[in-house]
Structure formats: structure tokens, C-alpha cells
C-alpha positions as semicolon CSV with decimal commas, in nm:
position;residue;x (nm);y (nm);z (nm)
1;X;1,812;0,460;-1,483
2;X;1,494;0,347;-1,346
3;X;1,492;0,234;-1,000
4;X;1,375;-0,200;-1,095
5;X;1,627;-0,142;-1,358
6;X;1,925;-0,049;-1,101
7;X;1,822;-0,278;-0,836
8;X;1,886;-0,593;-1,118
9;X;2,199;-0,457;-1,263
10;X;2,339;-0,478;-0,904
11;X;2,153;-0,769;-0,800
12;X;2,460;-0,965;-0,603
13;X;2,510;-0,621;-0,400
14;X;2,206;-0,585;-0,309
15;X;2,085;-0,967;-0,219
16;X;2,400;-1,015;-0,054
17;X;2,313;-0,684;0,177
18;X;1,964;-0,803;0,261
19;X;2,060;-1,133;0,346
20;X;2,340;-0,952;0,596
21;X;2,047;-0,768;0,739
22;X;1,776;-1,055;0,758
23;X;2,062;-1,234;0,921
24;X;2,116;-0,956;1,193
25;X;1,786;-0,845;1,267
26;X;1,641;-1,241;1,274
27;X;1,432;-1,146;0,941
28;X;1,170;-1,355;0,933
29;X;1,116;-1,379;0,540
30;X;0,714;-1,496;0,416
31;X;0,804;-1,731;0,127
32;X;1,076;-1,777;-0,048
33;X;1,185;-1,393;-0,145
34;X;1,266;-1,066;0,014
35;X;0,950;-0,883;-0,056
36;X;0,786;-0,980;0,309
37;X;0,983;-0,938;0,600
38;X;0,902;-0,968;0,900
39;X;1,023;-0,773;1,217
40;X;0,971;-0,787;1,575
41;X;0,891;-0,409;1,713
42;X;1,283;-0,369;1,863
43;X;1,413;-0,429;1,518
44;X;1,279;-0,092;1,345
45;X;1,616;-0,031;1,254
46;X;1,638;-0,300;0,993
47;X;1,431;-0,032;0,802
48;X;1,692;0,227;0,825
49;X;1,961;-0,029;0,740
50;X;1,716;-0,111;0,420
51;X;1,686;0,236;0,327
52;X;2,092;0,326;0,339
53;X;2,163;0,005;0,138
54;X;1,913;0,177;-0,133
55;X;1,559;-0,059;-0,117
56;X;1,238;0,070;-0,105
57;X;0,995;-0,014;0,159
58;X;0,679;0,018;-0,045
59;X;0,430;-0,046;0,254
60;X;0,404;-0,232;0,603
61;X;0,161;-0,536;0,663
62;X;0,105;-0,647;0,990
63;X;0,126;-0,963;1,218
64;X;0,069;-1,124;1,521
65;X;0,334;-1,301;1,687
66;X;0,200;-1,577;1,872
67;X;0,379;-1,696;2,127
68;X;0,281;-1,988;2,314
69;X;0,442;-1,917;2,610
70;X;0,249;-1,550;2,576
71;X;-0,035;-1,617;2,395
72;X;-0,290;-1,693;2,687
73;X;-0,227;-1,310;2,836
74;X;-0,188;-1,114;2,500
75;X;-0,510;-1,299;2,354
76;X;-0,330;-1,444;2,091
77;X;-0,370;-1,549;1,815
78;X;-0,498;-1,237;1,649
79;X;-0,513;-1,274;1,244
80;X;-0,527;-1,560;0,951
81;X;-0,223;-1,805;1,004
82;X;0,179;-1,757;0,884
83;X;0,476;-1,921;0,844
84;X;0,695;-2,082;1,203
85;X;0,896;-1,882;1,336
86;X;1,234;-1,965;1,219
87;X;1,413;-1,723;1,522
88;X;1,122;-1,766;1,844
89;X;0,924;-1,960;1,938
90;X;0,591;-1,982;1,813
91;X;0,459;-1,849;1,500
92;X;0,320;-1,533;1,300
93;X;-0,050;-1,490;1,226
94;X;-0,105;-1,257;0,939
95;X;-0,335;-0,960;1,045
96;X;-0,614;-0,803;0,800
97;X;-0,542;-0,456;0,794
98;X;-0,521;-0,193;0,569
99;X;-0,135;-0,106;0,576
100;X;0,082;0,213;0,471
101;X;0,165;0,261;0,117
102;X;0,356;0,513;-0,075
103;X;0,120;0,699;-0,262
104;X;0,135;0,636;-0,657
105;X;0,309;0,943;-0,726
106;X;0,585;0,882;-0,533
107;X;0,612;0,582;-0,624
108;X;0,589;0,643;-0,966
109;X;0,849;0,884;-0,880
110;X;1,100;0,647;-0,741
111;X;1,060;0,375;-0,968
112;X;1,123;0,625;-1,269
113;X;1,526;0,722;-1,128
114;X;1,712;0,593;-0,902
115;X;1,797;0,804;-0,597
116;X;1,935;0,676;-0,299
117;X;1,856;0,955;-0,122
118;X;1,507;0,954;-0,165
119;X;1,471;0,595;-0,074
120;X;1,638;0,668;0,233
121;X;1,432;0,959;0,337
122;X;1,106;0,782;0,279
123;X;1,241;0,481;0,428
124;X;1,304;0,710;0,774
125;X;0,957;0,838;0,674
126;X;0,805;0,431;0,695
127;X;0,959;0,390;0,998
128;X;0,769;0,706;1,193
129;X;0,424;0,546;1,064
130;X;0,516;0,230;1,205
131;X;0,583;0,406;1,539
132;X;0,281;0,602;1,522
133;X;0,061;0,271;1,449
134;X;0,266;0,058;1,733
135;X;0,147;0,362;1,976
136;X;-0,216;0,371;1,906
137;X;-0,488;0,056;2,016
138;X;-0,453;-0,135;1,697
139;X;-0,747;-0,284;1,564
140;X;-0,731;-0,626;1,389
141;X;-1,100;-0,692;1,378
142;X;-1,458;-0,497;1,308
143;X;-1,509;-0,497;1,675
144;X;-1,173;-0,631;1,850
145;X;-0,825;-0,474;1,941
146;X;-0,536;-0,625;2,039
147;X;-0,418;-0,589;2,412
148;X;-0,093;-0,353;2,482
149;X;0,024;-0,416;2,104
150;X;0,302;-0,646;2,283
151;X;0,240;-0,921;1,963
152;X;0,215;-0,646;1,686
153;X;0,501;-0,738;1,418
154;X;0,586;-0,466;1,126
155;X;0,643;-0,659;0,778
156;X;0,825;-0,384;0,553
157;X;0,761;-0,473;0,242
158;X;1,113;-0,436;0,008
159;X;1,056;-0,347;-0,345
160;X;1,242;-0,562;-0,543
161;X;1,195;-0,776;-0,819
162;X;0,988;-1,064;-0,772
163;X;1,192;-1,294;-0,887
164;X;1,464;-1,274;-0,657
165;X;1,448;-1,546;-0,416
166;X;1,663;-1,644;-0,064
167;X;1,885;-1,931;-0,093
């Protein structure tokens, strides 16, 4: 069974398992679904959590957390704009940047079957390039980088259908 195809058939598993995790890890959700999520640096293990409940993080966008409290010393805001903060204070700033994504083949690969397995692996896999991108001087402009990374927010992006929406 193909992987869109398992996801739907157990829909109320699944939604009700994200919603547990966006819950514990202070999610913050971009619109109204579950494709967009996201996480402060400390909460990389939300991705793990994803991949043993059996979603697919397809790829990582980036943002800035601006805090106002913060924002003076870190330079912030870095980015376009994004949604309140529904957990901190302050807001997130969406950062232009070209972000991880599975290659097609895998993905073709994963969307064909389902296997739990693989999504987990690859999920661990995600969660190393988000390290590895948290580590290095990340650069948000043409000419400008951000100070220390201390704003830098992950946003795993879950494959899931679209249509499935928070309450």
C-alpha cells in the first residue's frame, strides 16, 4: 500500500499522534495543518518522535525566532514575517533559504510502500542535517549571516495529506 494511501486509512491514529507531539514539543503549526511545524533547536527530538509514529519529514524550512526581549543582540528579525508565537513570546520570521529535501527517488520510493522503517531511518537521517546546518554560520541573505544561530528554528515539514487540518 502506498505510503498517502496508509497515512489516510489510519488518519485518527496518526492526527491524534501529531497533535500529542505538537502538544509536547510546543509545535508551532504555520496554518491550519500539520505540514509546517515549527521547532525551537532543543526540540530535535520531535523529529524522532515523528519518524517512530511513521510520518515523513520531506524537508526542513527555516525561521527566525524573534524575540523581543532578544531581538536587539541576535539582530533580529532575520527573514519575511510568520505567524505569533502561540508558546513564546514574540514571533517567527520565515527565512529564504534553500532547505533539505529527500531526493525524488527516495521519495518516490517511500511514497510507493509503506515502510515504517524507512521513514524512521531517514527521519534520524533529517535530523543530522539539521544539526549540521545549526553548527555552521547560516546565511539568510546574499551578503548577511545570522549571529551565533541562537534564533535559527527547524520547520520539518510532515508529509501528509493536505487536507488534514488541526482542530
Amino acid at each position: 500500500m502506498g505510503y498517502l494511501d496508509y497515512l489516510e486509512l489510519h488518519k485518527e491514529e496518526f492526527v491524534r499522534g501529531l497533535d500529542v507531539l505538537i502538544a509536547k514539543y510546543e509545535v508551532q503549526p504555520v496554518g491550519s495543518g500539520y505540514i509546517d511545524c515549527i521547532i525551537l533547536q532543543d526540540s530535535l527530538e520531535f523529529i524522532r518522535e515523528v519518524g517512530i509514529l511513521g510520518v515523513l519529514v520531506e524537508s526542513v524550512s527555516w525561521w527566525c525566532r524573534v524575540d523581543p526581549d532578544e531581538s536587539r543582540r541576535t539582530g533580529c528579525p532575520h527573514g519575511m514575517g510568520g505567524p505569533i508565537s502561540q508558546h513564546y513570546g514574540g514571533w517567527f520570521s520565515e527565512l529564504d533559504y534553500d532547505f533539505p529535501v529527500l531526493d525524488r527517488r527516495t521519495l518516490d520510493t517511500v511514497l510507493a510502500r509503506y515502510d515504517a522503517k524507512r521513514i524512521y531511518s531517514l527521519d534520524v537521517e533529517t535530523i543530522a542535517q539539521v544539526l549540521l546546518t545549526i553548527e555552521r554560520p547560516f546565511r539568510y541573505s546574499l551578503e548577511d549571516y545570522m549571529k551565533d544561530n541562537r534564533c535559527l528554528c527547524p520547520a520539518p515539514n510532515l508529509l501528509v495529506p493536505d487536507k488534514w487540518t488541526r482542530p
